[in-house]
Structures are given as structure tokens and as C-alpha cells.
N, C-alpha and C positions, 0 to 999 in steps of 0.2 A: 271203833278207834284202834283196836289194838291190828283187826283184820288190815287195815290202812298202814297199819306200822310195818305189820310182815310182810305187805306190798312194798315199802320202800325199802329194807330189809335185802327182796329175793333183788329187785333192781339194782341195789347199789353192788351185791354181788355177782349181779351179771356184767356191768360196767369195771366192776375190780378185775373180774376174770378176763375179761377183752383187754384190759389195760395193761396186766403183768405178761399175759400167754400170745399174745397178737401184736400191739405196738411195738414190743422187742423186734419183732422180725422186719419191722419200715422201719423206724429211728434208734437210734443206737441210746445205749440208758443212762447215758449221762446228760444227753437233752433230755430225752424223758422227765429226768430227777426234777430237773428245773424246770418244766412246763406241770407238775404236780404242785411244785412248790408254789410258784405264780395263780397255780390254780386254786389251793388252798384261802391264796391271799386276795385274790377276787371274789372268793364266796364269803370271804369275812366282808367284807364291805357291803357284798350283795344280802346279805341279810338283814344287817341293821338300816338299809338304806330300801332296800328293794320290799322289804316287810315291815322292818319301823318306820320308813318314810323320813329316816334321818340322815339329809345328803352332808359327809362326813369328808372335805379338801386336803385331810390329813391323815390320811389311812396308816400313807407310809409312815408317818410319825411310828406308829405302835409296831409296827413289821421293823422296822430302824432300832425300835427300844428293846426288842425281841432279841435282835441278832446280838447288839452291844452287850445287855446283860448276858446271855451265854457266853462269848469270848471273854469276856470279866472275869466273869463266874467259874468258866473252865480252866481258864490260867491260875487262879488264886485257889482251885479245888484241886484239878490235877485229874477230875474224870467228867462223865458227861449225864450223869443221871441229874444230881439234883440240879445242873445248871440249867440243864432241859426245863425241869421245873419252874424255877425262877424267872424261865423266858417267859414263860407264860403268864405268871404270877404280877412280874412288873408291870407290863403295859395293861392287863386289866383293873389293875390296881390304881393304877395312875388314871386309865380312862373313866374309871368310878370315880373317882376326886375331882376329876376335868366335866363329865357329866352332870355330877351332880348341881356345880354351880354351874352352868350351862342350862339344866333343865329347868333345877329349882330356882333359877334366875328368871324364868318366865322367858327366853328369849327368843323370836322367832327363829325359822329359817336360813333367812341369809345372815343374822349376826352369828347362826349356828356354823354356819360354813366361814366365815370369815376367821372367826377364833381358830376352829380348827388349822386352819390356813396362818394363821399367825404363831400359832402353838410349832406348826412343823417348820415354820422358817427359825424359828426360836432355836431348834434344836440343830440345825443342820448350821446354822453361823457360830453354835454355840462348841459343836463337836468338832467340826472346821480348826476351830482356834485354839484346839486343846494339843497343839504340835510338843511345847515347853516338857522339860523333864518334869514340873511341880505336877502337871497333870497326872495325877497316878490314882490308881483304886487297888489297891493294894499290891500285887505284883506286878498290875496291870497297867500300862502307858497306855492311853488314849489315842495316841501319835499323831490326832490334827487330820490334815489332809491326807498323809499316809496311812490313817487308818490298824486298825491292830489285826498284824500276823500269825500267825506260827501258834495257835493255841490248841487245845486238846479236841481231835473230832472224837464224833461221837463215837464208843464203846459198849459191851456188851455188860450190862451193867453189873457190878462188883466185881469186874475184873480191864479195869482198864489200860493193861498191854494188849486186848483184844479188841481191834478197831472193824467197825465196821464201815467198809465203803464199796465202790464200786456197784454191781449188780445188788449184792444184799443190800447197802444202803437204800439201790431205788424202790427194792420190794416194801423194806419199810417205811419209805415214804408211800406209797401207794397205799398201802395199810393205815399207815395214818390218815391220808388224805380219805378213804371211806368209812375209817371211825368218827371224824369227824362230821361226813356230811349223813353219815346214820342219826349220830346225835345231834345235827342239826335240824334235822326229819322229827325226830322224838318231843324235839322244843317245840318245833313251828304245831305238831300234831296238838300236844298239851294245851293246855285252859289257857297259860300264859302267851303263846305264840299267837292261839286266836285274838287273845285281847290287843295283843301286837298289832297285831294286822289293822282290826277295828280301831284303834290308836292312830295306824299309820290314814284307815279312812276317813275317820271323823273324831277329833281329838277332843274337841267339845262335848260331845256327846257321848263318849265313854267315862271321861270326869263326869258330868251327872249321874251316871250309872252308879257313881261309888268307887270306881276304880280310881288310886293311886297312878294318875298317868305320870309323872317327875320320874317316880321309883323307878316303876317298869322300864321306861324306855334310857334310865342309867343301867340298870341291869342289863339292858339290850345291848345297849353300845359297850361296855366292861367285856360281855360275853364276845361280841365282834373284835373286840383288840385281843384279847386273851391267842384268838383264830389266829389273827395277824402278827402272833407274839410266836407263835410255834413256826407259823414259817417262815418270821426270819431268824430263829433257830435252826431249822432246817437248811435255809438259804447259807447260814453261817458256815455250816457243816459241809456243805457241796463248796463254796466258793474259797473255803481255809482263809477266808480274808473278810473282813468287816469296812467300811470306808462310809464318810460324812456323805457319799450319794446316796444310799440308803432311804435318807431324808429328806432328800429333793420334790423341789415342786414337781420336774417331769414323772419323778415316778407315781407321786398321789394324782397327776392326770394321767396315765397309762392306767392305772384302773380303775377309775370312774369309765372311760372307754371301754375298759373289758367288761363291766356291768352292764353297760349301754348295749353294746354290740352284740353279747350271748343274752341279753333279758333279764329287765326288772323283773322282780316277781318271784322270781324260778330259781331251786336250784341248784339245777346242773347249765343257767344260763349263764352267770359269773365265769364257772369252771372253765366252760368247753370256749368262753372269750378271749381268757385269759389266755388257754392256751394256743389258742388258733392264733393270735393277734402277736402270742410273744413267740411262736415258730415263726410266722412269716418273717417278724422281724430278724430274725435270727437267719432266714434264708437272704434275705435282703441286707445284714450284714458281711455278706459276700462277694458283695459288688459295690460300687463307688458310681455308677451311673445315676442313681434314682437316690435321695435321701429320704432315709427311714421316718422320719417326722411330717414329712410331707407327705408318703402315701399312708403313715394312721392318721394322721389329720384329713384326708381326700376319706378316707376311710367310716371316719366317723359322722361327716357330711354325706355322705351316701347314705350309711343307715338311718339317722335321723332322719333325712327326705322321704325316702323310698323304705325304710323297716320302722321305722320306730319302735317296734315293741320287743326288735331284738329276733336272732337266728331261734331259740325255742320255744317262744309262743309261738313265731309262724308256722315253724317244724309240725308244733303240736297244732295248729289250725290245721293244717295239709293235712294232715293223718284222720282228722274229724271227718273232714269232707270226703275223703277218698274212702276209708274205712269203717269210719263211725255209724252205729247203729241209723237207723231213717226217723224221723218223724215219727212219735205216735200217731199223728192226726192222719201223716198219709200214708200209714199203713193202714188205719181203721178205714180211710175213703177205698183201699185198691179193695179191701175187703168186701165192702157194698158195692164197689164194681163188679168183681167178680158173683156173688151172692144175686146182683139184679141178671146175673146175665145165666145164670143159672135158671131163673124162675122165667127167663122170658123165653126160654129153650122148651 
């Protein structure tokens, strides 16, 4: 196990080192910032859905609850450490509450996905309508459809006349984005990740074993929103602006799709979807010929036809067949081939 650990370890910093020292030089780092950020927030989903087996229609909900309580947090503080915090702290908080009576409700699947789906229309008609001066959280206007501006980016902490953005910002989004998917590695490795799994394969049959399945998989989904609370914190911080889309049903279908498309299961498969899928869009934001909903939806009908299991399990299939060690069996047969052709000489 642990030899497993410092394998994903030396990988996540060969991926960080390609990320910071090489993507600079093709895409300029303020896409960058925001294909990390997107990509953080696809591998929240991809975890608890892709290893807990819990398909979750309201991702964005907690990425939405993420960004809002930092802008809050920042205007009413005036610096960016502990709001950072509390980004995180809310939407895991809230997902443990909403989990709990979800799990310990006994509720299957699709009433799983429906709440959630009702939970995030709740929030986005709810933040919509908070335009009114009464709407306040302490210094903080909610401002409705416009959304809250002008709040404190992030800073170097205990000194916040020193901002950080630009280039440094994108290093430490990159930084974060592989703290995170180190310690996502560390989970999935642990007792608890495997029970996860076995959870997400046969749920009955890990209850008989004695395990607390309810718990586990509210800790699961807590721990997936907490992911999705930090980047839209982060999102907060690159975009200087917060707004009720946040919360939109398109954005909770834009990453169920980027899970789809980089691979259940895996994960660098969330990541590398997230970001492929929210560059193209962003290159097809530059044209008015082709609408962008139309080719990720053309998009996401391909993969499930012709990929189903998503761009890195095939990747990693290719790699097996072309590189992967042979068969024991038919190397011990080439063996006794050679060895009869010895003895018959």
C-alpha cells in the first residue's frame, strides 16, 4: 500500500510538472486557471459517483455554495484565508445534512438524483430572487441576478494588501488541484475507499459484512462537495464575480458529461474531461456557426455509442495491449516450444 501511494505520488508530479512548465507555452494561464478549476470540479463528482456509485444531478449546487460563501465571507472578513476555509467547510457541511437524510432514508438511486436536482433548482430560483436591498449577509448583498462583485481575491495570507493573481494564482491553483487529487489517491488507497468501491459494487453485501453503508457513503458525498466547494472558491477568485448560474441545471449537466467522457472509475478521467470538453468549448465560443450545446450533446452521444468507458480506460486498454507484459501461459507455451525444438536438434 504505501509502495502504491508513492506511485501515485511520483505521477501526480509528473502531471503537475507538464502542467505548470509545458501547458504555459500552448495556452495562455488564465485559460489554464480555469480548465484546473473545472477540473478539480469534475473529479469531485468523479469520485463519489465514479467510486461511490452515487450519480449526484446537483454537483453544481455545492461548487455554487462554494463560490457564494467566499464572496460573503471575503467582503464581511476583508482577507481570503479563512473565507477560503469556510468555502469548503459550507458545502460539506450542508452535503453531510442533505446525505445523511438521503442515505439514512433508505432511498434508492433515482429518488437520489432527483432531490439532488430539486435541492440545486432550489438554490439557483432562491439566489435569483435575492436582487432586494433586505437580502444582506452582513456587508454582503446577494444582488439576485447580478450577482456579487467587487469582493476581496485571494491574498497571501496575513497580509492582505498582497494579492495574488495572474501567473502565481494559476501555479497555486495547479498546486491545489494535485493536493487534492494526491489526497484523493490516499482515500481511494485506505480501508475506507476500498469499502467505497465495494459499496458502490454491491451495497447489500457490504451491509452484511458489518459495515455501516449510510455513514460511509455520507462521508463520501461531504468529502465530494467539500472538492467542489474549493473550486468554486477558486472559480470565485479567477472570475472576481459570483452570479445565480453557478447553480444551473446546465452546469450540473456539463459535468456529469465530463465524468462520462474522461471515465468513470479513474481519476485523472473526470480531470483531463473536464478540461478537454471546457477548452473546446471555449474555442467554439469564438464562432457563431456551430452552437456549443449542440456539439457537447453530438458529443456525449458519440462517447456513449462508440466509448462508453470514457477516454482513460481506453487510453489505459491501448497501453496494455501494445505494451503490457504477455500472458504467463504464453510465454510458458513459447518456452516449451523452443525447449522441444532444442531436444529435437
Amino acid at each position: 500500500m504505501p509502495g502504491s501511494l508513492s506511485k501515485d505520488a511520483i505521477t501526480i508530479l509528473l502531471v503537475t510538472a507538464i502542467l505548470i512548465w509545458i501547458m504555459p507555452q500552448l495556452i495562455s494561464t488564465y485559460t489554464l486557471t480555469i480548465l484546473i478549476v473545472y477540473g478539480m470540479l469534475g473529479l469531485s463528482l468523479g469520485l463519489i459517483w465514479g467510486f461511490g456509485g452515487i450519480l449526484c444531478f446537483g454537483q453544481a449546487a455545492f461548487f455554487g455554495l462554494g463560490a457564494y460563501t467566499y464572496a460573503i465571507a471575503a467582503i464581511n472578513i476583508g482577507e481570503s484565508t479563512f473565507p477560503m476555509l469556510l468555502a469548503v467547510l459550507v458545502p460539506a457541511a450542508f452535503a453531510a445534512l442533505l446525505g445523511a437524510m438521503m442515505f439514512y432514508g433508505r432511498l434508492t438511486d433515482v429518488y437520489l438524483g432527483v432531490i439532488t436536482l430539486v435541492v440545486t433548482l432550489i438554490l439557483f430560483k432562491f439566489i435569483n430572487s435575492t436582487a432586494g436591498p433586505q437580502y444582506v449577509i452582513g456587508n454582503a448583498r446577494l444582488g439576485g441576478f447580478n450577482g456579487i462583485p467587487g469582493f476581496q481575491t485571494l491574498n497571501i495570507p496575513g497580509r492582505p494588501d498582497d494579492y495574488i493573481w495572474g501567473d502565481s494564482y494559476f501555479y497555486v491553483c495547479a498546486v491545489l488541484l494535485a493536493l487534492v487529487l494526491f489526497l484523493v489517491s490516499a482515500l481511494l488507497r485506505s480501508s475506507f475507499g476500498r469499502v467505497a468501491v465495494g459499496i458502490r459494487e454491491n451495497e447489500v453485501r457490504m451491509s452484511l459484512m458489518g459495515y455501516d453503508v449510510r455513514a460511509r457513503k455520507t462521508v463520501l458525498f461531504a468529502v465530494g462537495a467539500a472538492i467542489a466547494g474549493l473550486a468554486g472558491a477558486l472559480f470565485a477568485n479567477w472570475a472576481e464575480i459570483v452570479t445565480p448560474s453557478l447553480f444551473s441545471l446546465g452546469q450540473s449537466a456539463e459535468i456529469i458529461i465530463w465524468c462520462i467522457v474522461g471515465g468513470l472509475g479513474t481519476r485523472f478521467g473526470p480531470i483531463l474531461g473536464a478540461a478537454g470538453l471546457a477548452y473546446l468549448k471555449f474555442l467554439l465560443g469564438q464562432q457563431s456557426v456551430v452552437d456549443n450545446t449542440l456539439i457537447t450533446g453530438l458529443i456525449l452521444v458519440l462517447f456513449v455509442l462508440f466509448l462508453p468507458k470514457g477516454i482513460v480506460p481506453a487510453l489505459a486498454g491501448l497501453w496494455k495491449v501494445s505494451f503490457g507484459r504477455r500472458p504467463q501461459g504464453r510465454i510458458h507455451q513459447q518456452r516449451r516450444m523452443r525447449n522441444r525444438g532444442g531436444a529435437n536438434g
